[in-house]
KOLDOZA-94898 format. One record per residue: residue in one letter; x, y, z of N, C-alpha, C in turn. Coordinates in steps of 0.05 Angstrom, whole numbers, plus 5000, padded with zeros to 4 digits. Atoms other than C-alpha are relative to their C-alpha. Layout:
<pts>
AXYZXYZXYZ;...
</pts>
This chain:
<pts>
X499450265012811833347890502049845017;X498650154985814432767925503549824991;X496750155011822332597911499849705006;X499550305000823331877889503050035011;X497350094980828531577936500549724992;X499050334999832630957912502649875020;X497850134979836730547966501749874986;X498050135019842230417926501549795007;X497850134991846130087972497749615017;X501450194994839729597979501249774972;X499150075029842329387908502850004996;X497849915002849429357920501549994978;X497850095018852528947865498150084977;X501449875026847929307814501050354996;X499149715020850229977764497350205011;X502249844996846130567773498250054983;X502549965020843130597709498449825000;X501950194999840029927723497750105021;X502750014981836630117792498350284991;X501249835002835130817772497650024976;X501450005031831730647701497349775000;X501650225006828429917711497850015012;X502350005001821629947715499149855020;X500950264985816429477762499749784980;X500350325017815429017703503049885000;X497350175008823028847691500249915032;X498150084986824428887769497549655010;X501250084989818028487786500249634987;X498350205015819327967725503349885009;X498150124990825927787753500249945030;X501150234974823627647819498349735002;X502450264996818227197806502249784981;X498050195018825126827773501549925021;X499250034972826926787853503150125000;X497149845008833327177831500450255026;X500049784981835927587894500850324993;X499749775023836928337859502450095023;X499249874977839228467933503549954995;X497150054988846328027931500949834969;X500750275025845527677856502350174975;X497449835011852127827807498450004968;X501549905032850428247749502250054985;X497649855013855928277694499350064974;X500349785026856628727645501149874972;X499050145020857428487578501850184977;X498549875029863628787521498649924981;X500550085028860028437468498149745009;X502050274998854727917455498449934974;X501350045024852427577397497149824994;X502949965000845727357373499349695006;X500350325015847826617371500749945038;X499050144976850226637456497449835022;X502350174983847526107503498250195017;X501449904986845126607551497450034979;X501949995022839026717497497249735012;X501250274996836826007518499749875016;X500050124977838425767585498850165021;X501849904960833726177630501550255011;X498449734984838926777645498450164991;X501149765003836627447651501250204982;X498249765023839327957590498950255004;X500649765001838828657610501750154976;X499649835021839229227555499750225016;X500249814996840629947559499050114992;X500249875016838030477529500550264997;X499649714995839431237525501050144975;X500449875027836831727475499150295005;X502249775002834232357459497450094989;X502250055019827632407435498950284991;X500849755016826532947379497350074988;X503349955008818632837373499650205044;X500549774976819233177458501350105000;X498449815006823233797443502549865009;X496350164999830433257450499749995037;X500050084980828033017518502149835008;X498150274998833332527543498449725019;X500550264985831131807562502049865006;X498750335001834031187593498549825009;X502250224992830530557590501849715000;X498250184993832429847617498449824996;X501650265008829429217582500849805010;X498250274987830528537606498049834988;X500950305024829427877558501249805021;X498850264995829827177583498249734983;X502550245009827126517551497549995010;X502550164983822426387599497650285006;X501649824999818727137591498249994974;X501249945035812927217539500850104984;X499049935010815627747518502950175012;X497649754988821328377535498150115018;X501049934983819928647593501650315004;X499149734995820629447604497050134983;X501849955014817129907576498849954974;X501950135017811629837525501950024963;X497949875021815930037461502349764988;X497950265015821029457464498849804998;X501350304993815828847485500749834974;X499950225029816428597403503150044994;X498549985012822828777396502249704996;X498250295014827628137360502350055016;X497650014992834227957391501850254984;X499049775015837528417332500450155007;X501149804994833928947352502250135023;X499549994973835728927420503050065002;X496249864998843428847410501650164980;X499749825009843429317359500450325006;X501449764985840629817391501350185031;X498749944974843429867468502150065002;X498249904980847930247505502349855010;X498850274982849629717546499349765006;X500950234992849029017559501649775028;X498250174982849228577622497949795003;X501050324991847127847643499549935028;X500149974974844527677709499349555004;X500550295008845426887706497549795024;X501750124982839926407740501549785010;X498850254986844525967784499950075030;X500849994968844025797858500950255014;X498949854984849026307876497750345001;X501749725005843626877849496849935011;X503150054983837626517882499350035027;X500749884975833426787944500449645012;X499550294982834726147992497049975009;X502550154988828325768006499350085036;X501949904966823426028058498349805010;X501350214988820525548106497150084997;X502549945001813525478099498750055030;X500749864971809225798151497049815005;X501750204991805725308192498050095030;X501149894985800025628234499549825034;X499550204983800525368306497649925010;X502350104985793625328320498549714974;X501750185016792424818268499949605013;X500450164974789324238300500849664987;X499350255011790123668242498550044969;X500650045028788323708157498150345002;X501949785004786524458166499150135022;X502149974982781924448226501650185021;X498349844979783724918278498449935021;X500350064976784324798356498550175020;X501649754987779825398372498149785015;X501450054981774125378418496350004986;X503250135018767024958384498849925025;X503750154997760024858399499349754998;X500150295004758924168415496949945016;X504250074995751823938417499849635011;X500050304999749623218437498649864976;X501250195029745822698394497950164989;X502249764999739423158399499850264988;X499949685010742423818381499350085023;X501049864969740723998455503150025018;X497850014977745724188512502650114988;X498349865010750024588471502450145017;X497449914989757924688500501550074989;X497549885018763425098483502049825010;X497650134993769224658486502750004988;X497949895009777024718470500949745001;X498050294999782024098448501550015025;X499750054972784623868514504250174990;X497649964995792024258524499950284978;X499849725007789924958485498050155016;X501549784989786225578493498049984991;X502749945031779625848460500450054975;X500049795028783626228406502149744989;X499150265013786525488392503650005005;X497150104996793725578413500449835019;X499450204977797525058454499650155020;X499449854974797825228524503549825015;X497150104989805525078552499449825032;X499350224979806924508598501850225026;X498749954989809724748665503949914990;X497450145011816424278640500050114977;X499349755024816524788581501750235010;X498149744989818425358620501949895016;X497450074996823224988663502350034993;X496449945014827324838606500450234985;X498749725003826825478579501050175023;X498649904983829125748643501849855011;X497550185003834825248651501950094984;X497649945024837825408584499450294996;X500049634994836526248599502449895007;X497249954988842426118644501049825016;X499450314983845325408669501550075019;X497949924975851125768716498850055014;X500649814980846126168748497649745016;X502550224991840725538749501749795015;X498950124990845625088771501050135026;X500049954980848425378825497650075019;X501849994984841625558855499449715020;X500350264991840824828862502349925020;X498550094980847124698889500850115026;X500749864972846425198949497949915007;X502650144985839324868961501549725010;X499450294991843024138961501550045026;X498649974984848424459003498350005024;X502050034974843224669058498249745009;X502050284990839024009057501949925004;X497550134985845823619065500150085031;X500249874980846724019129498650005023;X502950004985839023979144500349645011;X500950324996839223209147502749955020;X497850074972847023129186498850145022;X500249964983844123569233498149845017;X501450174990837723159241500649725016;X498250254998842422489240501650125034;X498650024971845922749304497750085020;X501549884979839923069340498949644999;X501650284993836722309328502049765011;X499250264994842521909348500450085037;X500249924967843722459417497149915012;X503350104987835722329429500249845011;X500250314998836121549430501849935019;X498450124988842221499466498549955041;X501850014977838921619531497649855010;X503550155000831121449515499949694996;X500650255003832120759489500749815016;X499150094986833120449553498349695011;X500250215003831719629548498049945029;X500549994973830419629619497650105007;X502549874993824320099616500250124960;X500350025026821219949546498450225000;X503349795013816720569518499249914974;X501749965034811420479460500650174985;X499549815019811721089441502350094984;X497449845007818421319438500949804983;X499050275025820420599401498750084982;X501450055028814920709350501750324986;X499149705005817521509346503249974985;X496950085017825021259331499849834990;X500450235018822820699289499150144978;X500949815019819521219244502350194988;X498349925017824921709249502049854992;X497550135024830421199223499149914977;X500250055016825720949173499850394982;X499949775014825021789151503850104994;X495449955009833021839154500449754981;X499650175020833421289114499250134968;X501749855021828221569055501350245002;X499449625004831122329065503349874979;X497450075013838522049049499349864967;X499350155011836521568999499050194974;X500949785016832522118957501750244993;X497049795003838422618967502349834982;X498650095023842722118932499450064970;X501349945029838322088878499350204980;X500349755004837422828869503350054995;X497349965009845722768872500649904963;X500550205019843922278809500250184979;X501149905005840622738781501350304974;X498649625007844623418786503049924985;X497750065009849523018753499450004966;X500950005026845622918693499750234987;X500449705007843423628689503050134985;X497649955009851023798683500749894978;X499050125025851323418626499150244976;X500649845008847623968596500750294998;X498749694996852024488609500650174969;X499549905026854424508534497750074979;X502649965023847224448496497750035018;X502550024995840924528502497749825012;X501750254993835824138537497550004976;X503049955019829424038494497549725016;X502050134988823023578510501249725002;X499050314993826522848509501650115028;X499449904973829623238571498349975024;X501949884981823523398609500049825028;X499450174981824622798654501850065030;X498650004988830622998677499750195020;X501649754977828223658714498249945012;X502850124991821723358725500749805025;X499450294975825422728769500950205028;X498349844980830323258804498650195011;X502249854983824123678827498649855026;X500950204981821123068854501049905016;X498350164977827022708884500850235019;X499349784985828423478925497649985012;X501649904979822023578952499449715017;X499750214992821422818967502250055029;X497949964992827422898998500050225025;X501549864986825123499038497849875015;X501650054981819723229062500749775018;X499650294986821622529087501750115023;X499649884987826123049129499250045020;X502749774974820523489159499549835018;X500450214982818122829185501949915022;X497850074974824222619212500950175017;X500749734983824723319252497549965017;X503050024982817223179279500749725011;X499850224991819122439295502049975022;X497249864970825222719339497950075014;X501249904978820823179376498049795013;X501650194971817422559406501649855010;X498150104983822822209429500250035028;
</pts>
């Protein structure tokens, strides 16, 4: 035979004769009253008369009971009723269900109250909103789409999920979840990349002004080499002016150091990806536009 095990300490602010005695109808009846049993104050009553408000306002009235019963050779029982307005009848076992208020506090052991106010109510559970739902029900799974005919039958999926109808994540999703994983560690990555392109572009800026000093000689015009340093100053121009902007940028980001980014963000990572590789590239060029000089 399998030993009943009660977690007592799941029931903290409850007596033992309550958890050990009360039945599934009393405990099941006072849940569906959204009453937490878990953290919900049960007091014990000295006295109670037939005329008290509890009777009437919706609280829960537990009863004791504990007897000996001389029809099973003086078995000992204890049984735990619980009355509230709002039950058809008593709830416990079958024996008390008609029994009258009288009765009841005539009769018991013990009496306690388990009152129905906010402090004893389970806190409101968000409702559970399935993510694949696509609009009034419909889910974003993967349908059979026929033409006017009923001919040419395709499986097709709402544009930005799967087959099994979930979203599918935006690259600029994981960004900012990997941004706000760890902004010290994300931020500085960036600012050792800026540091090196800074570096990348002064160095370029002096290899293009040593080039020119020599080549651009008035006296003996070249095509090429003019159109070649006409290009790279317009790519030193564009590399710098995109590196500002990415300075712009990593400024904004820092603003984020204390919260969270979320999607009215997405911009901001999204620009500072663009104005870096921008920025990079208009570079590269100006490196290839040197070597013709």
């Amino acid at each position: 035979m399998v030993e009943k095990i009660v977690l007592k300490e799941s029931m903290q602010n409850l007596p033992d004769w309550f958890i050990k005695n009360a039945n599934k109808d009393v405990l099941n009846s006072i849940n569906r009253k959204g009453i937490d049993l878990h953290n919900c104050k049960f007091t014990v009553m000295s006295k109670m008369t037939n005329r008290a408000p509890e009777w009437n306002n919706g609280d829960v009235i537990i009863f004791y009971f504990e007897y000996d019963d001389s029809w099973s050779n003086g078995k000992h029982h204890e049984d735990v009723v619980a009355y509230s307005s709002s039950f058809s009848d008593n709830k416990g076992p079958r024996k008390y269900q008609d029994w009258s208020r009288k009765q009841l506090l005539d009769n018991a052991d013990k009496i306690a109250v388990i009152s129905v106010d906010e402090s004893n109510l389970k806190p409101d559970k968000d409702s559970y909103e399935d993510p694949r739902d696509l609009y009034s029900g419909e889910y974003g799974g993967q349908k059979k789409d026929t033409d006017y005919w009923g001919d040419d039958a395709e499986w097709e999926t709402p544009n930005g999920r799967d087959k099994s109808g979930y979203e599918i994540p935006t690259p600029e999703y994981w960004q900012i979840r990997l941004f706000n994983y760890n902004f010290k560690d994300t931020y500085n990555k960036y600012k050792v990349s800026l540091d090196d392109l800074y570096n990348r572009i002064e160095s370029a800026k002096d290899r293009l002004f040593d080039s020119i000093q020599n080549k651009y000689d008035i006296s003996n015009y070249n095509d090429v080499n003019s159109s070649a340093i006409s290009n790279a100053f317009s790519c030193l121009g564009s590399a710098c002016r995109y590196y500002t902007y990415v300075l712009e940028k990593l400024d904004k980001l820092k603003e984020y150091r204390d919260k969270s980014m979320d999607s009215n963000n997405e911009s901001d990572i999204e620009r500072f990806n663009s104005y870096y590789k921008w920025a990079v590239d208009y570079l590269e060029s100006l490196e290839k536009e040197i070597d013709k000089i």
